[in-house]
SEFIGU-995303 format. One record per residue (C-alpha): x, z, y. Coordinates in steps of 0.5 Angstrom, whole numbers. Each point is the difference from the previous one (the first is absolute). Last residue first. Layout:
<r c1="X" c3="Z" c2="Y"/>
...
***
This chain:
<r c1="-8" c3="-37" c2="-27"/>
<r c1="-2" c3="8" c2="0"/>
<r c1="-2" c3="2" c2="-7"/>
<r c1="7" c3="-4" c2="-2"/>
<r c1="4" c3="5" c2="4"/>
<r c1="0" c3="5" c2="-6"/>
<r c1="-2" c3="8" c2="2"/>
<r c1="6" c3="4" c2="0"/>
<r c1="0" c3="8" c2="0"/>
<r c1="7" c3="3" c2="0"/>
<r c1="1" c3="7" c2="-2"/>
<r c1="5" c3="6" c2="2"/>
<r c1="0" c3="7" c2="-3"/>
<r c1="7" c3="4" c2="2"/>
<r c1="-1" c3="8" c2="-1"/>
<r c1="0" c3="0" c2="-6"/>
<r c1="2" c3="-6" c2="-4"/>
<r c1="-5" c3="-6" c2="-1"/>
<r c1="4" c3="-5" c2="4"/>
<r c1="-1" c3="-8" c2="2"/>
<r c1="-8" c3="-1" c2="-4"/>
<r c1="-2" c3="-7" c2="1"/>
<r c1="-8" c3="0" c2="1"/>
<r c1="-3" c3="-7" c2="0"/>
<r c1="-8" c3="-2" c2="3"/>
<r c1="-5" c3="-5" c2="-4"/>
<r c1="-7" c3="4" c2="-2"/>
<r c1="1" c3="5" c2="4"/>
<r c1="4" c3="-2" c2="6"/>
<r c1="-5" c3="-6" c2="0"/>
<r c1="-6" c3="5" c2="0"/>
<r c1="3" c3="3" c2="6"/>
<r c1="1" c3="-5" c2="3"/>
<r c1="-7" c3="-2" c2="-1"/>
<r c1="-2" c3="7" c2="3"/>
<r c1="4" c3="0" c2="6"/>
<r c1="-1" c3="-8" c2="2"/>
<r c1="6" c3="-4" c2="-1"/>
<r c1="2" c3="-4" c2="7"/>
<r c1="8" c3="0" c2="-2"/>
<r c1="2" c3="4" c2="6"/>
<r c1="-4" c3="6" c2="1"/>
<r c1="-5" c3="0" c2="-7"/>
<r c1="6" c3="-2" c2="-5"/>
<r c1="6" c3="4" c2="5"/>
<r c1="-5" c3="6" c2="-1"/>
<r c1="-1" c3="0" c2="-8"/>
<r c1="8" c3="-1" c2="0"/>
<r c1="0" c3="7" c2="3"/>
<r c1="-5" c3="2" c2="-4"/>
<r c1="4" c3="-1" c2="-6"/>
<r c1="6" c3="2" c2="1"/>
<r c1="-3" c3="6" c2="3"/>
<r c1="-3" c3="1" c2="-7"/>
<r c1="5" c3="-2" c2="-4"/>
<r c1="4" c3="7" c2="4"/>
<r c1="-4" c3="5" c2="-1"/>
<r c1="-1" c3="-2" c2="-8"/>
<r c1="7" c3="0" c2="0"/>
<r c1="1" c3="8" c2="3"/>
<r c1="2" c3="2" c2="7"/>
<r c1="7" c3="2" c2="1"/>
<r c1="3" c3="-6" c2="3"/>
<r c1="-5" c3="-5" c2="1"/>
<r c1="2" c3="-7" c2="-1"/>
<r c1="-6" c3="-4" c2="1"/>
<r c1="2" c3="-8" c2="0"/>
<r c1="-5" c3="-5" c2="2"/>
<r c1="0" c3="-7" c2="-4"/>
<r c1="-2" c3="-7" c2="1"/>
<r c1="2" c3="-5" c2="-5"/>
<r c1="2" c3="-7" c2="-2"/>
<r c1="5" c3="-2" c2="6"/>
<r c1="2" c3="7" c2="0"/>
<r c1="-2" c3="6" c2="4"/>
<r c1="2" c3="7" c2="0"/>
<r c1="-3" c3="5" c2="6"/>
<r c1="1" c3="6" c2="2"/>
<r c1="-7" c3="5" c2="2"/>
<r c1="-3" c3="0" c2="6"/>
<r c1="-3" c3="-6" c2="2"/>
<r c1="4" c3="-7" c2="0"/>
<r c1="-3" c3="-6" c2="1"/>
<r c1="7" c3="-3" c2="3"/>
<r c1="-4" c3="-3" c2="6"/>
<r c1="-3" c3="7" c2="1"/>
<r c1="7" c3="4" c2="-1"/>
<r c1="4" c3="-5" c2="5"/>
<r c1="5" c3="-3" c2="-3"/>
<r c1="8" c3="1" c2="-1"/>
<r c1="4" c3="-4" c2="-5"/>
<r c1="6" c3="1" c2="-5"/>
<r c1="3" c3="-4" c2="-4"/>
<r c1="3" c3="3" c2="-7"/>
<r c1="5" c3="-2" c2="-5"/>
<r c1="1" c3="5" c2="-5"/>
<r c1="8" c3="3" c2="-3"/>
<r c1="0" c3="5" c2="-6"/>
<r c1="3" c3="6" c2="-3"/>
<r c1="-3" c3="2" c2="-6"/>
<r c1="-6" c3="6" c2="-3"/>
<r c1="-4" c3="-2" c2="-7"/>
<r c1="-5" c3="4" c2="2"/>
<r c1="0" c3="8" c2="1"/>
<r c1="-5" c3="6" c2="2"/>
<r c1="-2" c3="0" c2="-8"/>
<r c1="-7" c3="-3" c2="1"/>
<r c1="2" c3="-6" c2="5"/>
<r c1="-7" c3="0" c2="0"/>
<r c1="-1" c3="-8" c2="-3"/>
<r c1="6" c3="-2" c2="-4"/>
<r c1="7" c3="-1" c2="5"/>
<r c1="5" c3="-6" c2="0"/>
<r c1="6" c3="-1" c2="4"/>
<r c1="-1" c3="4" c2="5"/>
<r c1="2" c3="0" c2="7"/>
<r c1="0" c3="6" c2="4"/>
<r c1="2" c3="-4" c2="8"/>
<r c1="-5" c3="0" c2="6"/>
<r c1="1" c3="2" c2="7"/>
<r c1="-5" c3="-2" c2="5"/>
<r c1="2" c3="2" c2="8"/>
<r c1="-7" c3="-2" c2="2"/>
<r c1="3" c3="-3" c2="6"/>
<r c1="-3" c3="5" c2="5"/>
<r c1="-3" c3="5" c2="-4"/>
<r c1="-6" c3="2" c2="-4"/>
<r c1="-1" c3="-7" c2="-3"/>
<r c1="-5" c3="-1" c2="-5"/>
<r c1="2" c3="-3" c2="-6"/>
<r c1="-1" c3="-7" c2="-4"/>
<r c1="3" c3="-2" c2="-6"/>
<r c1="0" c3="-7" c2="-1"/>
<r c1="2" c3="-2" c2="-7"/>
<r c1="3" c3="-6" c2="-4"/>
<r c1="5" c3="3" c2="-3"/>
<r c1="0" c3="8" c2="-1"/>
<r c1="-4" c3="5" c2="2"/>
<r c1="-5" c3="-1" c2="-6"/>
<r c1="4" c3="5" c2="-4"/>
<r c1="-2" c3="6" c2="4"/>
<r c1="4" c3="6" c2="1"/>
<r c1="-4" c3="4" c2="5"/>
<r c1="6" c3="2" c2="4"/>
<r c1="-1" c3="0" c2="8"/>
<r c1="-6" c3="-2" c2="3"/>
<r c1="1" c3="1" c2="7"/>
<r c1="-7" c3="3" c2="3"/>
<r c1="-4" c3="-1" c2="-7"/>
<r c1="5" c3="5" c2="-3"/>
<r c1="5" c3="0" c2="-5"/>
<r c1="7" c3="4" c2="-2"/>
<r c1="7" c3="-1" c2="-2"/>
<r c1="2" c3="-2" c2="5"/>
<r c1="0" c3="6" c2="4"/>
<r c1="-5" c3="1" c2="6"/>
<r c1="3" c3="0" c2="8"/>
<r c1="-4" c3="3" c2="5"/>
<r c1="-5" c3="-3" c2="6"/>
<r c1="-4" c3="-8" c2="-3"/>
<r c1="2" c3="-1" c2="-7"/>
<r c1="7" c3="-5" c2="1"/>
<r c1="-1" c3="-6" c2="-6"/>
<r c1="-1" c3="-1" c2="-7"/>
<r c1="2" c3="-3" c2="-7"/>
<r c1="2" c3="5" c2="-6"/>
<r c1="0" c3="-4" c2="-7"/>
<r c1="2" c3="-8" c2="2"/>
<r c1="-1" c3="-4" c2="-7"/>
<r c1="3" c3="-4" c2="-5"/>
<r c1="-2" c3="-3" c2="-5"/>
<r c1="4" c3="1" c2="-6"/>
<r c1="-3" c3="-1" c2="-7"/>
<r c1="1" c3="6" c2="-5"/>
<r c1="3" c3="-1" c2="-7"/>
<r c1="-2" c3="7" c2="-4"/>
<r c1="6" c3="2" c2="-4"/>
<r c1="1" c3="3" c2="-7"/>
<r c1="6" c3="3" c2="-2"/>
<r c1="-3" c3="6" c2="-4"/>
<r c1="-1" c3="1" c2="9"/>
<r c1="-5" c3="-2" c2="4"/>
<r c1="6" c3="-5" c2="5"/>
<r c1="-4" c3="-3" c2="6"/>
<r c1="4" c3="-7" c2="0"/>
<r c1="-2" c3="-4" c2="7"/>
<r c1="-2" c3="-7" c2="0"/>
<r c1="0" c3="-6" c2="5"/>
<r c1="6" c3="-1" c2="4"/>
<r c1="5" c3="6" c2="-4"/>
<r c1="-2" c3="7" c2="-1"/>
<r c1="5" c3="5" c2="-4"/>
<r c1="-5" c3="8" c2="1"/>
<r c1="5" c3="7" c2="0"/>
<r c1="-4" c3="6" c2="-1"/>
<r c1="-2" c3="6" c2="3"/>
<r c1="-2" c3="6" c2="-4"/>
<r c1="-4" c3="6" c2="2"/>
<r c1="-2" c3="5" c2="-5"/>
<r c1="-6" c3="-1" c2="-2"/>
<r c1="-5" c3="7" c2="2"/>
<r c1="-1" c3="6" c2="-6"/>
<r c1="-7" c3="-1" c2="-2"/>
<r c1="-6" c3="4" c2="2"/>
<r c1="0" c3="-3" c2="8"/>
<r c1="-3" c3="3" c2="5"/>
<r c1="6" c3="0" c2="5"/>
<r c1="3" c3="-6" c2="-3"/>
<r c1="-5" c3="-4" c2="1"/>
<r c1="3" c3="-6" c2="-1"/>
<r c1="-4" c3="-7" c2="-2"/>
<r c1="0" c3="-4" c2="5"/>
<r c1="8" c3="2" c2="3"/>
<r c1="4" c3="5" c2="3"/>
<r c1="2" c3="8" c2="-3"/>
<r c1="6" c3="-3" c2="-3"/>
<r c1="2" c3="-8" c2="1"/>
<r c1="0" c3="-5" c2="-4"/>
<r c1="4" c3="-6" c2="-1"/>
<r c1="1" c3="-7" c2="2"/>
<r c1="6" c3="-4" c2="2"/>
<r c1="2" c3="-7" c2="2"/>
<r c1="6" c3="-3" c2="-2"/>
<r c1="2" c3="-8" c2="1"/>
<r c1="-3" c3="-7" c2="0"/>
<r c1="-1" c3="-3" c2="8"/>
<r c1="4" c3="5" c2="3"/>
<r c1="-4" c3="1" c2="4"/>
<r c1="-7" c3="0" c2="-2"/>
<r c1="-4" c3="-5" c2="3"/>
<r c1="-5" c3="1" c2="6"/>
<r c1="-3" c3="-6" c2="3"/>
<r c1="-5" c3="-2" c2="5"/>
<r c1="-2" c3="6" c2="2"/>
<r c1="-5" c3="-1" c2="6"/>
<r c1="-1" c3="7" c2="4"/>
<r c1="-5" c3="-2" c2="5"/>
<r c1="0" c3="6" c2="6"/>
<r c1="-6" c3="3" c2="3"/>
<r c1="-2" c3="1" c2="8"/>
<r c1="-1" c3="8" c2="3"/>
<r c1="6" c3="1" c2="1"/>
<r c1="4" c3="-6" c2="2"/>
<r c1="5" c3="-6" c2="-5"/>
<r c1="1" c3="-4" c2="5"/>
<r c1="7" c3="0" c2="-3"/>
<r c1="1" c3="3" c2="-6"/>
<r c1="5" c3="6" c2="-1"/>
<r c1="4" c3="0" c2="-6"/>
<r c1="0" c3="6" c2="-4"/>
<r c1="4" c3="0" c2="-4"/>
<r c1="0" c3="1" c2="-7"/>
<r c1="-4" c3="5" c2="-4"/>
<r c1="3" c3="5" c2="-5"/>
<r c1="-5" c3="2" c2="-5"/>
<r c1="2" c3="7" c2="0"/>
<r c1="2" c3="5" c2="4"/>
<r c1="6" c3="5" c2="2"/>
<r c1="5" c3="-3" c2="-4"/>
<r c1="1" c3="7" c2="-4"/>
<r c1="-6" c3="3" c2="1"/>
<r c1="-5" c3="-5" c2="-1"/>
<r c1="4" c3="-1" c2="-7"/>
<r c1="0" c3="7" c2="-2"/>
<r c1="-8" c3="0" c2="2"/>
<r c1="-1" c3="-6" c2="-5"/>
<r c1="3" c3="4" c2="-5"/>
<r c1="6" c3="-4" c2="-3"/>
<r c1="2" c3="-4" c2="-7"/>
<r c1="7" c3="-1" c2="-1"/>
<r c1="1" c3="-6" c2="-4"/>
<r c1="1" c3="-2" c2="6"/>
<r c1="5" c3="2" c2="5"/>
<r c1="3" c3="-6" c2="5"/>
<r c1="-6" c3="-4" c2="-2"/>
<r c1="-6" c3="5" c2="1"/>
<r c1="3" c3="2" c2="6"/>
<r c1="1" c3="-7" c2="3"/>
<r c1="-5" c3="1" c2="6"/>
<r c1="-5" c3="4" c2="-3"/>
<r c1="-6" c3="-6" c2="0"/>
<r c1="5" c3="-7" c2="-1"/>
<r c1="3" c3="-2" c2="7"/>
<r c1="-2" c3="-6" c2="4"/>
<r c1="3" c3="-6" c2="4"/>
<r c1="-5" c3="-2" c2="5"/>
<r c1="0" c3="-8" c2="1"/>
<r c1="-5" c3="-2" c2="6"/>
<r c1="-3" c3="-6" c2="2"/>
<r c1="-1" c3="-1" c2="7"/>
<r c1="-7" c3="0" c2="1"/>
<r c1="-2" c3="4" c2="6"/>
<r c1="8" c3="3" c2="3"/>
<r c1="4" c3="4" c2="-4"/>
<r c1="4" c3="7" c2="3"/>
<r c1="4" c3="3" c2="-4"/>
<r c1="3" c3="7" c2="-2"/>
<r c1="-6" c3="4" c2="4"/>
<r c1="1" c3="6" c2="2"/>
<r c1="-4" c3="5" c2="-3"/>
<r c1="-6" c3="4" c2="5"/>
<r c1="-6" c3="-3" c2="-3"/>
<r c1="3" c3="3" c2="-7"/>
<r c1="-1" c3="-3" c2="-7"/>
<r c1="5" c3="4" c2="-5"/>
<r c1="5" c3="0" c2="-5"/>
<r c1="4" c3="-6" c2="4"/>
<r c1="4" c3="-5" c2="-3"/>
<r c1="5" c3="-4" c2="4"/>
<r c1="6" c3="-1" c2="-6"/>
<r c1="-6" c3="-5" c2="-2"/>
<r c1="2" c3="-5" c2="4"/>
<r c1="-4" c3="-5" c2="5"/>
<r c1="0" c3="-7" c2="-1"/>
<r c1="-1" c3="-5" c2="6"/>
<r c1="-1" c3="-7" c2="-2"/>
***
């Protein structure tokens, strides 16, 4: 099987990179990753960062390996990203959390009354199945890992954008536990090859990322990749996330709010039930009422991103 190392990480998705390996559609693809600030946090903690300390020093974050170059993959068509595994690598080991000054769901520093948190990072012992967040008084909450990719996306269609960034055009970090085993994410594809980059496991996140960090580790996922026609696909403007038990739309939307971005989420999933399941308007509408999902990735200005899913039972 092909393995691509994570020494070939990029901060960026860009329509002119070259890529570090061609794949051919349904190859199975083993991509080597690195954790979200490349080492950083690991070589220094408990030293406790600025989030634009960090960008300065590495120049981004988020860190993506590739980007492979897909065979048959054209403007205009989608690829299907199918995750077949990621794992945490090592399998037991450390990760890290932390927090950062002036980042995060409930930081306002700029209109706040109260003197900020002081940064702090902190190091995280995992093992195959749980991970030990420490609470201090000598109390620790036991995690349950279930990895996950955090930033997935491939070449915007003119200049590059950083990683750590979103946009319905490529996607990009949305930190979504859903993007793991099982999933078939698919993407739009702006440049010949789709040139897909993927990597910022994490181990275990609660809804929001409200801190700006997850427990952040290194890991390995196995892929296969497959171009398609947008049609045949069911795509409509938004990226998708399906697994065999559901169907779902991801809005990530850079610098507008959660309520934007559910929304979006939801009308682009609302179309796929009218254009390719045969749902009419007002009855999708209803089921999105009454049964639809939301999965809430980041809630930190100015990354927003939602999933909206719908369970596939409705249509079998």
């Amino acid at each position: 099987m092909r393995r691509v190392t994570r020494d070939q990480t990029t901060m960026f998705f860009d329509p002119c990179a070259e890529p570090v390996a061609e794949i051919t559609p349904g190859e199975p693809v083993l991509i080597e990753t690195a954790d979200s600030l490349c080492g950083l946090i690991k070589r220094e903690a408990p030293a406790g960062f600025p989030i634009g300390d960090v960008v300065d020093r590495l120049g981004g974050a988020c860190p993506v390996t590739g980007p492979l170059y897909l065979a048959g993959a054209e403007p205009g068509g989608v690829i299907e990203v199918r995750i077949e595994r990621v794992s945490a690598s090592p399998p037991a080991g450390r990760g890290w959390t932390g927090v950062f000054a002036g980042f995060g769901a409930l930081t306002h520093e700029a209109y706040s009354l109260q003197d900020p948190l002081d940064p702090v990072s902190t190091l995280v012992d995992y093992d195959a199945d749980t991970a030990l967040l420490g609470l201090g008084g000598g109390r620790v909450a036991r995690l349950p890992i279930r990895p996950f990719l955090g930033t997935v996306g491939v070449a915007p269609r003119r200049e590059r954008r950083m990683s750590f960034s979103q946009s319905p055009e490529y996607l990009g970090d949305v930190d979504l536990p859903d993007v793991t085993a099982g999933a078939v994410l698919v993407l739009p594809v702006n440049a010949p090859g789709a040139l897909l980059s993927l990597g910022d496991a994490h181990a275990a996140q609660g809804d929001g990322e409200i801190t700006g960090a997850a427990i952040e580790i290194e890991a390995e996922a196995k892929i296969r990749c497959v171009p398609r026609d947008a049609e045949e696909a069911g795509f409509v403007s938004l990226p998708q996330l399906n697994t065999t038990s559901f169907l779902g739309s991801i809005a990530g939307l850079q610098g507008n709010d959660l309520t934007d971005c559910a929304r979006a989420a939801y009308r682009d999933l609302a179309l796929r039930l009218i254009r390719h399941h045969g749902v009419p308007l007002r009855e999708a509408y209803m089921l999105l009422g009454q049964a639809g999902t939301l999965r809430v990735g980041n809630m930190i200005d100015p990354f927003y991103s939602v999933l909206a899913a719908i369970d596939r039972r409705f249509f079998t």
